[in-house]
Backbone as JSON, one array per atom type, in Angstrom:
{
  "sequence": "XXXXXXXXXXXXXXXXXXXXXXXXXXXXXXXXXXXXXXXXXXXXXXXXXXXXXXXXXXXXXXXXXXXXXXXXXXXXXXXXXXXXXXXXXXXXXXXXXXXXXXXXXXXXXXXXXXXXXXXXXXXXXXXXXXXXXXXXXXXXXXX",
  "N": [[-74.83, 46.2, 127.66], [-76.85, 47.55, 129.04], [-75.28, 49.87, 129.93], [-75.18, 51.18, 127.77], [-77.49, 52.24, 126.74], [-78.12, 53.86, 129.01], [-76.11, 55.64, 128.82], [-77.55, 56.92, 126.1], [-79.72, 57.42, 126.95], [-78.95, 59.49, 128.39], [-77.54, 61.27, 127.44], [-79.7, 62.39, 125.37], [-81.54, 63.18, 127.16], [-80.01, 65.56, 127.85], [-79.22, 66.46, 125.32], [-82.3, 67.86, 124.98], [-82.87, 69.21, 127.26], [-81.55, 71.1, 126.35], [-82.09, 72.41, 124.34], [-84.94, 72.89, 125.44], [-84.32, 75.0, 126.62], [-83.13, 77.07, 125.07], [-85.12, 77.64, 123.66], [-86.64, 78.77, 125.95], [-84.82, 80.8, 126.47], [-84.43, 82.16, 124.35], [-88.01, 83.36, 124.33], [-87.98, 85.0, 126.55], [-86.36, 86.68, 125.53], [-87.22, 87.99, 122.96], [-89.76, 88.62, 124.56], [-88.99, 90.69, 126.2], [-87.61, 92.24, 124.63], [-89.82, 93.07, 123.22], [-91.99, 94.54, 124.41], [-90.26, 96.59, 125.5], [-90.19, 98.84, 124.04], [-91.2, 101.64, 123.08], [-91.63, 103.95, 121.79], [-91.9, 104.49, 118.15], [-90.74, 106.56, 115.47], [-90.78, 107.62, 111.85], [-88.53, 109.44, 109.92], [-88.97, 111.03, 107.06], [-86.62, 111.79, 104.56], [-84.52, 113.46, 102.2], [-82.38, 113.85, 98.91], [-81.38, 116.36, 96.77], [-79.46, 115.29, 94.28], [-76.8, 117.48, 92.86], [-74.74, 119.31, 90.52], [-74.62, 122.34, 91.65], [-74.51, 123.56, 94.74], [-77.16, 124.0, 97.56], [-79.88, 125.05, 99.81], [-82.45, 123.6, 101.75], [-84.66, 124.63, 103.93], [-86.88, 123.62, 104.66], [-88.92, 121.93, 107.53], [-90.33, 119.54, 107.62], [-89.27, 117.52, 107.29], [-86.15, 115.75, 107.37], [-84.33, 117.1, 104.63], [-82.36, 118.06, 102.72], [-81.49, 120.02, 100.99], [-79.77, 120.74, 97.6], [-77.0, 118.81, 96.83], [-73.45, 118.64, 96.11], [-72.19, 115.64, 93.91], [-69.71, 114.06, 95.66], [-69.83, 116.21, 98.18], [-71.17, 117.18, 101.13], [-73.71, 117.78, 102.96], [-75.29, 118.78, 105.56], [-77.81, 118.74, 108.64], [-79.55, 119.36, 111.88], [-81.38, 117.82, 114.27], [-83.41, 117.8, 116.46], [-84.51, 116.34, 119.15], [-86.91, 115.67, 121.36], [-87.94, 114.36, 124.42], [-90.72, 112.85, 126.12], [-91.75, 112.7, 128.7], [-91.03, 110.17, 129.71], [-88.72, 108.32, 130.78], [-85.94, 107.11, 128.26], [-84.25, 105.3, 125.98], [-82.92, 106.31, 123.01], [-82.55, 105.15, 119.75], [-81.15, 105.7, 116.66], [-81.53, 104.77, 113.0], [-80.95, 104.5, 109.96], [-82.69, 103.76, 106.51], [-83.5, 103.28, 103.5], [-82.3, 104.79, 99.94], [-80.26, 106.29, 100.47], [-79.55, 105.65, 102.8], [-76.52, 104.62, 103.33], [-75.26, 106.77, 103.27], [-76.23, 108.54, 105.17], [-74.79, 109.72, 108.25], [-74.96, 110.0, 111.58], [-74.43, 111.84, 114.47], [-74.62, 111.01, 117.41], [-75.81, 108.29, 119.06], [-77.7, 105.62, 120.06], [-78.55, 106.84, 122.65], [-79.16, 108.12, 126.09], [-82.33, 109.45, 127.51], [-83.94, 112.15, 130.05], [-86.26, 112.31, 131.64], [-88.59, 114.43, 129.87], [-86.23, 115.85, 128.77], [-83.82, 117.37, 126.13], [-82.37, 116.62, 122.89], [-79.94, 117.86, 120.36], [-78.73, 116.7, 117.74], [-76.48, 115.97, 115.33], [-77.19, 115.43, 111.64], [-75.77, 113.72, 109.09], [-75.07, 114.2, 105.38], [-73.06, 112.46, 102.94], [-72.63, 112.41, 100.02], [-71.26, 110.32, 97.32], [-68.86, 110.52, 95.52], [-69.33, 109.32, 92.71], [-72.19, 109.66, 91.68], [-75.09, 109.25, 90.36], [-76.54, 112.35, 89.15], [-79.57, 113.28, 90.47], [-82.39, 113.13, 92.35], [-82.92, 111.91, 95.59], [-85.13, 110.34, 97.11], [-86.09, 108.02, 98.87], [-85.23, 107.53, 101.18], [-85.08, 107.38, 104.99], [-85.07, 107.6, 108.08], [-85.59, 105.99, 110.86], [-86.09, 106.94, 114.39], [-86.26, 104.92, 117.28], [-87.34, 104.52, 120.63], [-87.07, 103.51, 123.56], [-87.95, 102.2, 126.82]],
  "CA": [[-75.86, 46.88, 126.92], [-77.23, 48.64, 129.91], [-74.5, 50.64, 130.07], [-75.14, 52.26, 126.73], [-78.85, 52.78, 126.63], [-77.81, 54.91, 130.13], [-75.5, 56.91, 127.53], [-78.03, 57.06, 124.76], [-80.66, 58.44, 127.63], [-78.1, 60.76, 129.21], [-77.27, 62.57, 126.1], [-81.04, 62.08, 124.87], [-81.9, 64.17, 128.64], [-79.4, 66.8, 127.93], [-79.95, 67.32, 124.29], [-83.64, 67.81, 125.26], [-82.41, 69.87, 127.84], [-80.26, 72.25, 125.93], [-83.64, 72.89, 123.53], [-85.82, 73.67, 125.96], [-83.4, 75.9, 127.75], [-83.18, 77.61, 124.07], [-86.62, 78.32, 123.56], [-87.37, 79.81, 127.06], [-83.91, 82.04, 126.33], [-85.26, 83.25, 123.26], [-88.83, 83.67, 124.31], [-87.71, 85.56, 126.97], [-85.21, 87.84, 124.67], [-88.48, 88.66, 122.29], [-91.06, 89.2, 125.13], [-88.51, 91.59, 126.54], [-87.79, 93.67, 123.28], [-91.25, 93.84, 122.18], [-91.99, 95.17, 125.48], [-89.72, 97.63, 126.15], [-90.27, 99.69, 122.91], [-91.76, 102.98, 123.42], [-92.61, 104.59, 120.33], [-91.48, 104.5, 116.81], [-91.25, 107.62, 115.08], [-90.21, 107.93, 111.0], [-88.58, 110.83, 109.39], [-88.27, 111.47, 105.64], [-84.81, 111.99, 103.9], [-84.23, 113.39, 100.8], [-81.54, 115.09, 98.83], [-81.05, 116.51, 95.18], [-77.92, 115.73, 93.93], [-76.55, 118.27, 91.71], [-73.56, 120.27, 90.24], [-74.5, 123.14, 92.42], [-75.03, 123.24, 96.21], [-78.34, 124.94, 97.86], [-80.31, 124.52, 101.26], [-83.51, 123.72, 102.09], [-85.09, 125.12, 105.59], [-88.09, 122.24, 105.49], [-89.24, 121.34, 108.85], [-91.17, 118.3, 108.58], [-88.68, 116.02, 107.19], [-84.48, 115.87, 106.69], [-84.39, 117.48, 103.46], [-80.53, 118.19, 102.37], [-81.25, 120.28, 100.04], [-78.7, 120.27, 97.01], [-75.91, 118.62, 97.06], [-73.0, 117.91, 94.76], [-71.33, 114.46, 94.11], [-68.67, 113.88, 96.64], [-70.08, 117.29, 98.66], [-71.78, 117.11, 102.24], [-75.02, 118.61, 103.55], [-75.84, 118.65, 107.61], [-79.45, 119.31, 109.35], [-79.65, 119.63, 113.25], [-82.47, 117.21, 114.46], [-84.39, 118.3, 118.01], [-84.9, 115.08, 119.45], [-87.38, 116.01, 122.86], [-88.6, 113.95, 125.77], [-92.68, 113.73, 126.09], [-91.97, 112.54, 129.93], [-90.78, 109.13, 130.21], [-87.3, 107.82, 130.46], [-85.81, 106.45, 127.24], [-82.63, 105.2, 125.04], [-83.36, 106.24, 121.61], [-81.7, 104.18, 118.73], [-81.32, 105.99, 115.62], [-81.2, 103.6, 112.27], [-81.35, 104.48, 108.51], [-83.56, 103.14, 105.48], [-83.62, 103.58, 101.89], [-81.79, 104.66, 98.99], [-79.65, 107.05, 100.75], [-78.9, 105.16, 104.29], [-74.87, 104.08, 103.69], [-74.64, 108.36, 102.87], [-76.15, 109.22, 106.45], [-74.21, 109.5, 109.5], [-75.65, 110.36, 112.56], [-73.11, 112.55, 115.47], [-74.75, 110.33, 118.32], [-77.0, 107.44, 118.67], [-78.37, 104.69, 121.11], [-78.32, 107.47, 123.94], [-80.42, 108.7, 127.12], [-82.76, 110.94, 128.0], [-84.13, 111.55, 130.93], [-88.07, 113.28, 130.89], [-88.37, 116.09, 129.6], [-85.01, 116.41, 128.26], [-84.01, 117.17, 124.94], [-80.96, 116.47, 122.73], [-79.63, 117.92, 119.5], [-78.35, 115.34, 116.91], [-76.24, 116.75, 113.61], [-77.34, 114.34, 110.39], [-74.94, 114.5, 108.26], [-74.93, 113.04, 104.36], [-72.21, 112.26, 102.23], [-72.83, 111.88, 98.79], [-70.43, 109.32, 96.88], [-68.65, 111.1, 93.52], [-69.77, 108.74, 91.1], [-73.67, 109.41, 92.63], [-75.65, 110.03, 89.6], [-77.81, 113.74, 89.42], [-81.1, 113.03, 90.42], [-83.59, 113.59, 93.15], [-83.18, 110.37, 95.94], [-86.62, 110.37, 98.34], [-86.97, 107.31, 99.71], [-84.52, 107.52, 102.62], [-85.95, 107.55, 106.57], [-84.63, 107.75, 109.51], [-86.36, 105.55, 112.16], [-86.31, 106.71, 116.37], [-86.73, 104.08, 118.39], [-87.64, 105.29, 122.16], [-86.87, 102.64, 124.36], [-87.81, 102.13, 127.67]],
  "C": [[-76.61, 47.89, 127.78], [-76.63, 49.85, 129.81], [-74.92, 51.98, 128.5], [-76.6, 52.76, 126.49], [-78.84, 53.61, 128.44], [-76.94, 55.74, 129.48], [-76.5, 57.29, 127.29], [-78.76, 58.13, 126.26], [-80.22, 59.61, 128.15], [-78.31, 61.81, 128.24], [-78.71, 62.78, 125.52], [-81.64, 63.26, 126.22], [-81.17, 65.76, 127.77], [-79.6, 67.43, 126.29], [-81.43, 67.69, 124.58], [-83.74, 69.37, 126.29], [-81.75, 71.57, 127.57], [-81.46, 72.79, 124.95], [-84.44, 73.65, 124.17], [-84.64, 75.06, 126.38], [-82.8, 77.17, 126.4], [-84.05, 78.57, 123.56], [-86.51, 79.27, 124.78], [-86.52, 80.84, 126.58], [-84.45, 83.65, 125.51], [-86.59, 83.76, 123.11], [-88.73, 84.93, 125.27], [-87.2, 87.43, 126.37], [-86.52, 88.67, 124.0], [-88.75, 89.14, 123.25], [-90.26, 90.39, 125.69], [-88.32, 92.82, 125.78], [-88.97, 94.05, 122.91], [-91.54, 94.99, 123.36], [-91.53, 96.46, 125.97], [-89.8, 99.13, 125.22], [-91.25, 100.75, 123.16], [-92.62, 103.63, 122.55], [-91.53, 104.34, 119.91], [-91.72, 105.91, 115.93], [-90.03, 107.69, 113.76], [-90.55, 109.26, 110.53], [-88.22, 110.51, 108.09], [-86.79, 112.39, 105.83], [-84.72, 112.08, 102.92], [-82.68, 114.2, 100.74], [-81.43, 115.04, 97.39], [-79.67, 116.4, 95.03], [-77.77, 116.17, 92.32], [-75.37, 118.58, 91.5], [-73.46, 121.35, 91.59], [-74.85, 122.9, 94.22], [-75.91, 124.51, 96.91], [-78.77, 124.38, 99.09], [-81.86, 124.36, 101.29], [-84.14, 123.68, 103.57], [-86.34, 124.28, 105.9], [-88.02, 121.94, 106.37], [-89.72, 119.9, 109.2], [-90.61, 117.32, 108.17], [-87.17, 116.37, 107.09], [-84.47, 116.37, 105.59], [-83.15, 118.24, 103.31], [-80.2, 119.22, 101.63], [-80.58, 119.84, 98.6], [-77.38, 120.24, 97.4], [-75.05, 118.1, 96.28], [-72.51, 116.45, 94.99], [-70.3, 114.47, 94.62], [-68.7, 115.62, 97.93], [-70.88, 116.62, 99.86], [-72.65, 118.47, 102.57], [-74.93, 118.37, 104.89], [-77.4, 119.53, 107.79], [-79.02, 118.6, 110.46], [-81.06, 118.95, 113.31], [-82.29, 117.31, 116.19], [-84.97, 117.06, 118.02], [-85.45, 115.7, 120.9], [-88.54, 114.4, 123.48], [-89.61, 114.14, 125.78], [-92.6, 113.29, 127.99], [-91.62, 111.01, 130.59], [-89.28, 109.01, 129.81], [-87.0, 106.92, 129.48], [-84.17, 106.44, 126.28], [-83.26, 105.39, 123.74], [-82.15, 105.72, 121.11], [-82.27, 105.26, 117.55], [-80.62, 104.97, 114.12], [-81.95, 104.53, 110.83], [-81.8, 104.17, 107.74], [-83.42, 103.36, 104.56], [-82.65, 103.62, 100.92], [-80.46, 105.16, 99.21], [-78.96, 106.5, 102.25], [-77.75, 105.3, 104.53], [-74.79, 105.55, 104.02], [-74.81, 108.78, 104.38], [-75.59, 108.61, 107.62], [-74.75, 110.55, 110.4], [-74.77, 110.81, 113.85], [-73.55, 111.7, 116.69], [-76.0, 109.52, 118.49], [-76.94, 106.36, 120.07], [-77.87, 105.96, 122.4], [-79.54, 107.68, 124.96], [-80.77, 109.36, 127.37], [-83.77, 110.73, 128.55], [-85.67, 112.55, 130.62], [-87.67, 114.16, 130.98], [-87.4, 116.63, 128.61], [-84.48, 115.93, 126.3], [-82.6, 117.28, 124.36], [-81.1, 116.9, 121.05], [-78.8, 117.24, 119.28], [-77.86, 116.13, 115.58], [-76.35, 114.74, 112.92], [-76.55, 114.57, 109.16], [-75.15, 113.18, 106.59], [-74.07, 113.27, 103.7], [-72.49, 111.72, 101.03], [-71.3, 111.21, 97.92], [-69.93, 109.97, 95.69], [-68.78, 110.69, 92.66], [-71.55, 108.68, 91.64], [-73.87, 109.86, 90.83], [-76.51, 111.23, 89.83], [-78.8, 113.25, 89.67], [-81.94, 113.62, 92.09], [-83.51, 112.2, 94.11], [-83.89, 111.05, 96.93], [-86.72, 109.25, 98.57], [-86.19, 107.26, 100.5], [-85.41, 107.9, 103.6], [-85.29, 107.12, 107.65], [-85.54, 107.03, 110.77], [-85.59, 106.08, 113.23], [-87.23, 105.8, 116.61], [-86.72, 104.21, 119.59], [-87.58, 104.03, 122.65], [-87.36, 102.82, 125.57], [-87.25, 101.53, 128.94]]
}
C-alpha cells in the first residue's frame, strides 16, 4: 500500500506541476504581447458595387470606388515610420474582409522608413449591388 500512495503522490506532484508550469507559460505569452504592441491604427474600407466601374481619389480611408461583381479595384497604402522600430501586421474586419488582399504583411521597418502596400479587393460575382462600409483594415505596429 505504500507503494501506491508514492504513485498516487508522484503523479499528484507532476500533474500539479504541469499546471503551474502552464499558467506561468501563458502569463508570460500575454504579458509579452500586450507589451510589445505599439500602436493600433484603423482604416475605413468601402466599395460600391455596381455594373459600371469608377475611382475614387479619397485620402482618409480605402475607398474602392466602383466596382463590378467579379471586377477588382487596387489603392496604394503609405505605411511610414514615426521613429521607432516595428513589425506591422496588417488584418481585415467587416463585411468586405474575405474580398481584401493585402501584397505584403507582418513586415519591418526600421525608423523612419516607409513602405508602400497595394490593397487589393475582389468582389465575388454573385455580390449583390449595393454600397458595403463597414470594412477596416487594422495596423498593428509592433515592437
Amino acid at each position: 500500500m505504500i507503494e501506491v500512495k508514492d504513485t498516487k503522490g508522484k503523479v499528484l506532484l507532476l500533474i500539479l506541476a504541469a499546471c503551474l508550469s502552464s499558467i506561468v507559460t501563458m502569463m508570460v505569452f500575454q504579458y509579452y504581447y500586450m507589451t510589445t504592441i505599439y500602436e493600433i491604427r484603423a482604416i475605413e474600407t468601402e466599395v460600391y458595387v455596381q455594373n459600371t466601374p469608377g475611382i475614387n481619389v479619397d485620402s482618409e480611408a480605402l475607398r474602392f470606388g466602383i466596382v463590378p461583381p467579379g471586377g477588382r479595384g487596387r489603392r496604394n497604402l503609405s505605411i511610414e515610420n514615426d521613429g521607432v522600430a516595428n513589425t506591422v501586421t496588417i488584418e481585415a474586419f467587416g463585411d468586405i474582409a474575405e474580398w481584401l488582399l493585402v501584397s505584403e504583411n507582418d513586415f519591418f521597418l526600421e525608423p523612419f522608413e516607409s513602405k508602400e502596400v497595394e490593397v487589393t479587393v475582389e468582389v465575388p460575382e454573385d455580390t449583390p449591388m449595393r454600397t458595403y462600409r463597414s470594412g477596416t483594415l487594422r495596423l498593428t505596429f509592433r515592437k
